[in-house]
Structure formats: structure tokens, C-alpha cells
MIFIFI-400641 format. One record per residue (C-alpha): residue in three letters; x negated, y negated, z negated. Coordinates in steps of 0.02 Angstrom, whole numbers, padded with zeros to 5 digits, always signed. Example, Ala and Ser with C-alpha at 12.3 -4.5 7.8 and 13.67 -1.06 7.14 Angstrom:
2
ALA-00615+00225-00390
SER-00684+00053-00357
This chain:
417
UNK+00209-01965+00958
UNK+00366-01918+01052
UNK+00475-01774+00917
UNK+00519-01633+01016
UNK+00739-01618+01048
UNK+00838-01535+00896
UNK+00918-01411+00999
UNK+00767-01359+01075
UNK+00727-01231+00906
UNK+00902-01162+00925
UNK+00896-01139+01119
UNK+00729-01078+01136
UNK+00745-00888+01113
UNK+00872-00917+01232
UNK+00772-00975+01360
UNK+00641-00863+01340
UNK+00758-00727+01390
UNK+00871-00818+01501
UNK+00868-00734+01668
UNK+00815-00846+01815
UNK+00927-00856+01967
UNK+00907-00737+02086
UNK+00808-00774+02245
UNK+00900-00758+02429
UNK+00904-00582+02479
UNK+00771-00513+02601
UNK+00721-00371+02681
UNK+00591-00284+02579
UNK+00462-00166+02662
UNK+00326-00050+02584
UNK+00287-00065+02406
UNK+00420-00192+02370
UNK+00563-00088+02440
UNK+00680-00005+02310
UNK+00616+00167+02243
UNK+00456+00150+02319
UNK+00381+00233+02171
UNK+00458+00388+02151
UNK+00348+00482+02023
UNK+00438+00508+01854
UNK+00244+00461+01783
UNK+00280+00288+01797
UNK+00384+00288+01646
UNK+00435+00125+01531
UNK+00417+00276+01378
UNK+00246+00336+01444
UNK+00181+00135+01489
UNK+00228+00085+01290
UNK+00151+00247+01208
UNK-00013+00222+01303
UNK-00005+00039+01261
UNK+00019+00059+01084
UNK-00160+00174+01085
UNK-00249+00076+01193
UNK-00196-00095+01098
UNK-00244-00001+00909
UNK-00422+00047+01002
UNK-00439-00126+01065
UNK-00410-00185+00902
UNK-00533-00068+00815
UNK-00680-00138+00941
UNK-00626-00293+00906
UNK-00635-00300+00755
UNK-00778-00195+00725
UNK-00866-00308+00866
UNK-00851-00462+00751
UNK-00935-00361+00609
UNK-01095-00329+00735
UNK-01092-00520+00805
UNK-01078-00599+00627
UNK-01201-00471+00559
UNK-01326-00526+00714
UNK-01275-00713+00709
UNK-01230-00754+00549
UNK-01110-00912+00514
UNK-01191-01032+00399
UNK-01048-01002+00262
UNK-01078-00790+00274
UNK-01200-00680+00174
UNK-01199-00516+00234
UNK-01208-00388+00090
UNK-01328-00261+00079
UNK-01223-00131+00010
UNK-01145-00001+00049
UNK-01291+00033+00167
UNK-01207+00162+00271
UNK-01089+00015+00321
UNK-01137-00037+00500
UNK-01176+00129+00544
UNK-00986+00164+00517
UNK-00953+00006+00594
UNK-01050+00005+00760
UNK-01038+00207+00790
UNK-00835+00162+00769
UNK-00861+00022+00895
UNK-00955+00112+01017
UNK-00845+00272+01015
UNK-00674+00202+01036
UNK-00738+00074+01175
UNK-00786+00255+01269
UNK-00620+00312+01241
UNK-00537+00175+01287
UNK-00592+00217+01483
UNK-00445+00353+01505
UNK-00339+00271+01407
UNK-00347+00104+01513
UNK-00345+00218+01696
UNK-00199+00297+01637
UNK-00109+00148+01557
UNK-00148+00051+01740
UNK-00110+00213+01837
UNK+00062+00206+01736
UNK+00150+00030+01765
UNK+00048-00027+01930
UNK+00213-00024+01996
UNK+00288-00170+01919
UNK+00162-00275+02011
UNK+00280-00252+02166
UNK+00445-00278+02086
UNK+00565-00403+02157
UNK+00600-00517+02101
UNK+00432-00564+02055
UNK+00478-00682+01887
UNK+00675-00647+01815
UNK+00617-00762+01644
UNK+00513-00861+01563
UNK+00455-00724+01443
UNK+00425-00610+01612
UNK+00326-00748+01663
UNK+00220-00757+01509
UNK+00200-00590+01537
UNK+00128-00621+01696
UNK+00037-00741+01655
UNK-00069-00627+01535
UNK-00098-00465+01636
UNK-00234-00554+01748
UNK-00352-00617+01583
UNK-00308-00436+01508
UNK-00345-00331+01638
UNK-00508-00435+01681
UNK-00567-00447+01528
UNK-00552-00242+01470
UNK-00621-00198+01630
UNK-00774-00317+01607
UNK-00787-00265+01418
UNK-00802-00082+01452
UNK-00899-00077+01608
UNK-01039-00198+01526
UNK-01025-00113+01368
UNK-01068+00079+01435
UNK-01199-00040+01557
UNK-01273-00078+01361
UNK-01287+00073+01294
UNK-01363+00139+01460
UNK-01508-00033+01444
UNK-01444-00050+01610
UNK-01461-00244+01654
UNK-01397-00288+01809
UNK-01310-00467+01730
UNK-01381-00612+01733
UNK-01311-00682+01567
UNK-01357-00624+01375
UNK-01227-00498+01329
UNK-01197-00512+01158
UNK-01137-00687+01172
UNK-01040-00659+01324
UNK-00962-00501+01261
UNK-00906-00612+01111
UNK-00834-00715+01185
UNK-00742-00642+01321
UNK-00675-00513+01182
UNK-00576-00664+01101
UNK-00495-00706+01292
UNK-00446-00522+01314
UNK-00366-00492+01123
UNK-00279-00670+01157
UNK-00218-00589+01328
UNK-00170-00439+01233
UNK-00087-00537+01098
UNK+00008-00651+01205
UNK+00063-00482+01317
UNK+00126-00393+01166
UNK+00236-00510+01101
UNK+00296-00535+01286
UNK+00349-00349+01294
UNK+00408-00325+01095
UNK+00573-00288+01154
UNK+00527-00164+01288
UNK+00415-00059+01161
UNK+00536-00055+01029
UNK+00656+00004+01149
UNK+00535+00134+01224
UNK+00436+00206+01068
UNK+00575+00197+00957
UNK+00705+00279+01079
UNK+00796+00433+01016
UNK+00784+00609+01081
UNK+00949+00604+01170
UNK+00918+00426+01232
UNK+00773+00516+01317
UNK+00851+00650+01381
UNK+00981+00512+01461
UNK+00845+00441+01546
UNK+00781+00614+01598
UNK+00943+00642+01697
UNK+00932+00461+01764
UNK+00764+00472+01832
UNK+00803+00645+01932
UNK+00913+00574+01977
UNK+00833+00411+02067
UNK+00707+00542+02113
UNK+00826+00647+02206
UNK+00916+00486+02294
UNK+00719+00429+02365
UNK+00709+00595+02454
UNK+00608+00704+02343
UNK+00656+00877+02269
UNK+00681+00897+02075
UNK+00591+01017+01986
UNK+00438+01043+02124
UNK+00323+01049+01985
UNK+00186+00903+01991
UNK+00127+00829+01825
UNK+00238+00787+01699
UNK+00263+00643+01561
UNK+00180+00758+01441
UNK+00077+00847+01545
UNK-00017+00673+01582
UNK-00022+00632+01365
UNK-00103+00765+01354
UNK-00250+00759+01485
UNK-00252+00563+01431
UNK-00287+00633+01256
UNK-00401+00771+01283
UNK-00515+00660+01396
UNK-00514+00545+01264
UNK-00551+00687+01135
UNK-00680+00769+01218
UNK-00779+00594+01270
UNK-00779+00553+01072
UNK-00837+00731+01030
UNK-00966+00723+01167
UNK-01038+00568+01106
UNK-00998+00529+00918
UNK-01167+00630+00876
UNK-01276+00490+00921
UNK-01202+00430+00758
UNK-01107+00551+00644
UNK-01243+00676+00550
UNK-01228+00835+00584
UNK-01147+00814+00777
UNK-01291+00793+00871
UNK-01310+00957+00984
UNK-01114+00891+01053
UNK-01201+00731+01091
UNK-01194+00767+01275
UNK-01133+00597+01383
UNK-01221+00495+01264
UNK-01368+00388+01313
UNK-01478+00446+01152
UNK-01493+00569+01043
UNK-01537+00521+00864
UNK-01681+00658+00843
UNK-01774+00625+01017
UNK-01935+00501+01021
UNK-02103+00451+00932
UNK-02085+00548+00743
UNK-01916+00602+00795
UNK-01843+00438+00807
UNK-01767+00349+00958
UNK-01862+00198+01005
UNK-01760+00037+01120
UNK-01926-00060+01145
UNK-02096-00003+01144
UNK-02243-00086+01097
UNK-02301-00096+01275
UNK-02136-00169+01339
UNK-02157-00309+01205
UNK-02362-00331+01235
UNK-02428-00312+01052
UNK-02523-00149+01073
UNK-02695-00230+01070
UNK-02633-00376+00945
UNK-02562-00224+00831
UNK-02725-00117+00840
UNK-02836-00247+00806
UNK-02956-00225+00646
UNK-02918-00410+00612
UNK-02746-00399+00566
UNK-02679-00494+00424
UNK-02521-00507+00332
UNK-02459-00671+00263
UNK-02324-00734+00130
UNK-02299-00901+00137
UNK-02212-00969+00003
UNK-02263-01115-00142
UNK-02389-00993-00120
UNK-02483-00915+00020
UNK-02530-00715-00005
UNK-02631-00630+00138
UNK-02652-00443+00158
UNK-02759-00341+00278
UNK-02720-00158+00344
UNK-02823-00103+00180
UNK-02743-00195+00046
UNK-02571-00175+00127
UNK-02574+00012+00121
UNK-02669+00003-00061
UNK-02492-00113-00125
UNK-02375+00022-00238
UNK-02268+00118-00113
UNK-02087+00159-00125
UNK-01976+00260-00030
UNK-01798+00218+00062
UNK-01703+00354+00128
UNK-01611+00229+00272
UNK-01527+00255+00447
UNK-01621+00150+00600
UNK-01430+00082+00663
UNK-01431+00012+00841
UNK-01325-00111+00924
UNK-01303+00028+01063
UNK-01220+00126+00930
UNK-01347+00267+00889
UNK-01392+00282+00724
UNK-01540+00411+00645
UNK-01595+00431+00468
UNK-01768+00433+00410
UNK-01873+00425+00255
UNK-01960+00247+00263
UNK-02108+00209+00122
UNK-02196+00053+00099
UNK-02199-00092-00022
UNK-02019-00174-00075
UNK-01995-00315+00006
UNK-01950-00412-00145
UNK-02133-00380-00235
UNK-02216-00465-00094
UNK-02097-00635-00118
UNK-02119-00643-00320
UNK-02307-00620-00263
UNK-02303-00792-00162
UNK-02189-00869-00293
UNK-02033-00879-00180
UNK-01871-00884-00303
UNK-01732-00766-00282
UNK-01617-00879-00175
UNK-01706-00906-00051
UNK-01701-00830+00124
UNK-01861-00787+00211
UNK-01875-00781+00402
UNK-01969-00614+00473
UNK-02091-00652+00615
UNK-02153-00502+00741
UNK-02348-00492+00845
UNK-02190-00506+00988
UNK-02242-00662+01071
UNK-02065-00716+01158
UNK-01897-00618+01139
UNK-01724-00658+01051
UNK-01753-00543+00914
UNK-01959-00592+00892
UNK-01898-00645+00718
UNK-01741-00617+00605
UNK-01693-00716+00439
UNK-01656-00590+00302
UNK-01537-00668+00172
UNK-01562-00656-00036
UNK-01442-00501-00051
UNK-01550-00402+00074
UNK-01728-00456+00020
UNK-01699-00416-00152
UNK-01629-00262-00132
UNK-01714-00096-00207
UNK-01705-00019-00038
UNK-01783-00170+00078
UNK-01965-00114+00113
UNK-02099-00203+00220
UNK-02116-00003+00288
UNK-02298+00055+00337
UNK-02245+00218+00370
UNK-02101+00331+00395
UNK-02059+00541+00378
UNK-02223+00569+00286
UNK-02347+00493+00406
UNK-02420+00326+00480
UNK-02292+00224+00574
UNK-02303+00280+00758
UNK-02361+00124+00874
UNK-02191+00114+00948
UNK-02104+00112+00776
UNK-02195-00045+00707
UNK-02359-00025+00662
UNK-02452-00086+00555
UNK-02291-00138+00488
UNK-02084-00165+00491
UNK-01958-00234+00382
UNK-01842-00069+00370
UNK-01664-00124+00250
UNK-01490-00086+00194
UNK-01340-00118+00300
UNK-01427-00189+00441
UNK-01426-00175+00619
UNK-01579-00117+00697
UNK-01617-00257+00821
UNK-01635-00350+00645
UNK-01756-00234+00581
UNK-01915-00333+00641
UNK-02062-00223+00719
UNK-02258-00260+00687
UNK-02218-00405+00559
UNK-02364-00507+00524
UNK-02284-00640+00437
UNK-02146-00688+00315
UNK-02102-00855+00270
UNK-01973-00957+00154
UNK-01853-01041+00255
């Protein structure tokens, strides 16, 4: 293989910030003429401030996103634990909530430096073109993210691809855009968030200034710097106040723009899929039901014995992918007594099959850490009473840390894997 030149690690910050020649001078019109954009809102300090909160919630989602997708879709080297089991509550009602207000955050951010998408000349160095290069992958990609995201938590389906997977994978495109864009403009933020009070007041005067040369009078009031921080913020503020009590105890009568509200449905729980939508009424009324544990060996249960099995009770939050979350008092046998019953060892995992005929989430493997733990039950009923129809009857694997597409409806069989 060819080695790369010795000079070239010496030279190349150099040509990163080498200026290109400038192109022949022409006569620029419209948007591209000098001082086209007056306003004193598009500000360098006002463009890196909003970047810096709109790259720390990106990188909370992000992060946070990988927790739901490798809780979901497990690598084959990860066992999710099931403790603390207020964990993916935190997680996904973290995720959910900052994607929401990310929406002003991003308007404002693109209101702000839309500009510089008319600047001439159009590339002065290779690390402006990098930069470039990365605002059409970055500005895709967190405009698709959000708008499919609130089109989730609405069950609004208008795509013709699976989400989760494609909102996996396009989140690793748009934090490599943002990545790549951030160490592009390190300069320019340092420069802008870390600029001193009478730096800014310099480039106060300055600005009037160009503002005064384009033809428009200082001081004739319009919105300021500040003035749009703080509606930026307090949009922000009020969407997560308005919809962080779908998740947070305690919050829910402020859960106003949310899609749910954790205390509305069947037994006062929120339901995503009925048992209509996913055709097992008939196959989970019928008289005939049966239970099976298949393991070295095979344990069936009807309706009768099922309920007749010791009961214990797990105080446990129903955690949706949507980001909802609602606590309720499950009962039912552990999930563990019905494994040593069919002889299957403590290491193994088991694989949780619904009534559900077809669907992604008709089954879900549940790994030693969770079927072994105190709290996993193989729930009959929940608040008291009979599991509603809609909430799993005749039964439902209810556990610990788990999110609720995962938490398998009208189970009528569990097998070693």
C-alpha cells in the first residue's frame, strides 16, 4: 500500500483552514447581495448557543434511543438487566420529551443561520466545505427523526417502512452529520459562546451599525437576541411541561399535547393494541384454553389451574415505546415457578409466544436476569380484578425494566430456547 507524504501531518491543519482563492467578481442580486439579511437575529452568538442545546438534546435521544433499540433488539453479546426497574421508564420518557423539545429549538436554530446558505463565496476552505458537506444529511435527517417520531407517538402510519429500524438507523447518519458539523465549526463556537461581555458589546455596535448602512433604523424595536432565547426556551419549557405527565408520576393533569394519558383506558390503563385489532378475542375466550411450559419437561395449565397456582403481586409501570408510562399493581404466578416446574435451568432464556397469530412483537425472548426475577409474573390480573380483554387475558408476562411492546399479551405458551 502506497504511505501517505510526511509533510502531509504537518500541513494538514493548514489546509483545512487555508482560504481558497477568491472567485471573479460578479454582480450579486437578491439573497446573495451584501447585507441582504439585515436582522440582528441572525447572529454567529445566537446560531452557536442554540446549537450547543439542540446538539446536547440530540445527544440525549440518541443515546437514550440506543437504550430502547438494544432493549427491543438485543445484540447477541447483551443481557439486559432487570434492575433498577424504573430504568426505561426514565429512559424512554427522557427520549420522548427532549425529541418534543427539540422542534423549537431546530425552527429557531434554522430560522437563525439560513442566511449563510446564500453567502458568496459559496466554499472559502476545505473545512467550510466539510461543513457543507454535512448540513444536507443533518438537516434531513432531524427533520425526518422528529416528524416520524411525533407521527409514532400519534400511531399515525403513513410510511411504508418499519420505524424502529429505520429510525435507528437514520439516527447514526444524522449524529455522524452532527459530529462531522461540529468539529467543522469548533472554532466558530468557541469564539461565539466563549466571547466576553465587551467583545459582545463590540459586536453590538458593529451590527447597528451594518444595520443602519442596509437602510434600516436602529432601535425600531422588533425582537431581540434575547428576546428570541427566551420564546425558544419557554416553547421548549412549556412543550416538556405539557407532555412529561404521560410519564413522570404525579404530572398527569399538565399532560395536555400528549397523545395519552397514563390513567385513561380499560382498568385505568392505556391500551396500544386491542384484542380485536390483533384477532384473539374468540381464541382468548375460549373454555379450551391451555397454558404450556415446554421445557425437558412439558407442564400444561387451564384457566382453572392457572388462577389456582400461588399468586404474587408486582407493583410495575406498563412503559411504552411511545413514551407513556403508567403504574399498576399486577398479581399472578412468578414467572420463574412455572420454569423450575418444567425443569428448565436458570440460564436459560425462554421465548414468550402470544394467541397473536402474525405481528413483530407476537413473541418476545425474555433473558435469565428477567425470568428469574422476584418481580417477573405470568400476570392474570391487574389493580385487584381479572385482566380486562384488552390487557391480556387470560394471561401476560408483566416484568422489570422492560419495554411494554416486550410485555407479551394473551400468552399461551413459553418455551426454552
Amino acid at each position: 500500500m502506497r504511505q501517505l507524504p510526511r509533510w502531509l501531518p504537518r500541513r494538514l491543519p493548514r489546509l483545512l483552514t487555508e482560504k481558497l482563492p477568491e472567485p471573479p467578481p460578479v454582480l450579486r442580486r437578491g439573497p446573495l447581495r451584501e447585507n441582504a439579511f439585515p436582522s440582528r437575529l441572525h447572529d454567529p452568538r445566537m446560531a452557536a448557543l442554540l446549537g450547543v442545546w439542540l446538539g446536547i438534546a440530540f445527544g440525549t435521544c440518541f443515546l437514550t434511543g440506543l437504550v430502547s433499540h438494544f432493549m427491543q433488539h438485543p445484540p447477541s453479546w447483551l443481557e439486559w438487566p432487570s434492575r433498577p426497574a424504573w430504568l426505561y421508564r426514565v429512559t424512554q420518557g427522557l427520549h420522548v420529551t427532549t425529541g418534543l423539545a427539540s422542534v423549537p429549538l431546530l425552527l429557531a436554530k434554522l430560522w437563525t443561520v439560513y442566511p449563510l446558505l446564500w453567502e458568496w463565496p459559496p466554499i472559502r476552505s476545505v473545512a467550510h466545505a466539510v461543513e457543507r458537506m454535512t448540513i444536507v444529511p443533518l438537516i434531513a435527517g432531524a427533520i425526518f427523526q422528529l416528524s416520524t417520531g411525533i407521527a409514532n407517538i400519534a400511531q399515525w402510519y403513513r410510511f411504508h417502512f418499519f420505524f424502529t429500524v429505520t429510525h435507528y438507523w437514520v439516527a447514526w447518519i444524522t449524529i455522524g452529520a452532527l459530529v462531522l458539523h461540529i468539529v467543522a465549526k469548533l472554532t466558530v463556537i468557541r469564539a461565539n459562546v466563549g466571547r466576553r461581555r465587551h467583545e459582545r458589546a463590540h459586536l453590538a455596535a458593529a451590527t447597528m451599525a451594518t444595520t443602519t448602512m442596509a437602510g434600516a433604523a436602529p432601535g425600531t424595536g422588533g425582537l431581540t437576541r434575547r428576546g428570541l432565547g427566551l420564546a425558544t426556551g419557554t416553547a421548549a419549557g412549556v412543550i416538556v411541561a405539557t407532555t412529561a405527565g404521560q410519564s413522570v408520576p404525579g404530572l398527569a393533569r399538565l399532560d395536555l399535547l400528549a397523545p395519552r394519558r397514563p390513567d385513561i383506558g380499560p382498568q385505568g390503563l392505556p391500551v396500544n393494541r386491542t384484542a380485536r385489532a390483533a384477532r384473539v378475542t374468540s381464541l382468548a375466550r375460549d373454555p379450551g384454553y391451555r397454558l404450556e411450559v415446554v421445557g425437558p419437561r412439558r407442564v400444561v395449565y387451564t384457566i382453572e389451574e392457572l388462577h389456582a397456582l400461588r399468586r404474587y403481586s408486582s407493583k410495575l409501570p406498563i412503559t411504552c415505546v411511545e413514551g407513556w408510562a403508567a403504574d399498576a399493581t399486577w398479581h399472578g404466578p412468578r414467572l420463574r415457578n412455572l420454569l423450575d416446574a418444567a425443569m428448565i435451568p436458570a440460564d436459560a432464556t425462554v421465548r414468550v409466544e402470544s394467541l397473536e397469530a402474525r405481528g413483530g412483537y407476537r413473541a418476545s425472548d425474555v433473558n435469565p436476569s428477567h425470568a428469574r426475577d422476584s418481580l417477573t409474573l405470568l400476570a392474570t390480573g391487574v389493580n385487584g380484578a381479572d385482566l380486562d380483554l384488552d390487557h391480556g387475558y387470560p394471561a401476560r408476562l408483566i416484568a422489570p425494566n422492560r419495554p411494554g411492546v416486550l410485555q407479551t399479551k394473551w400468552v399461551h405458551r413459553v418455551v426454552m430456547v
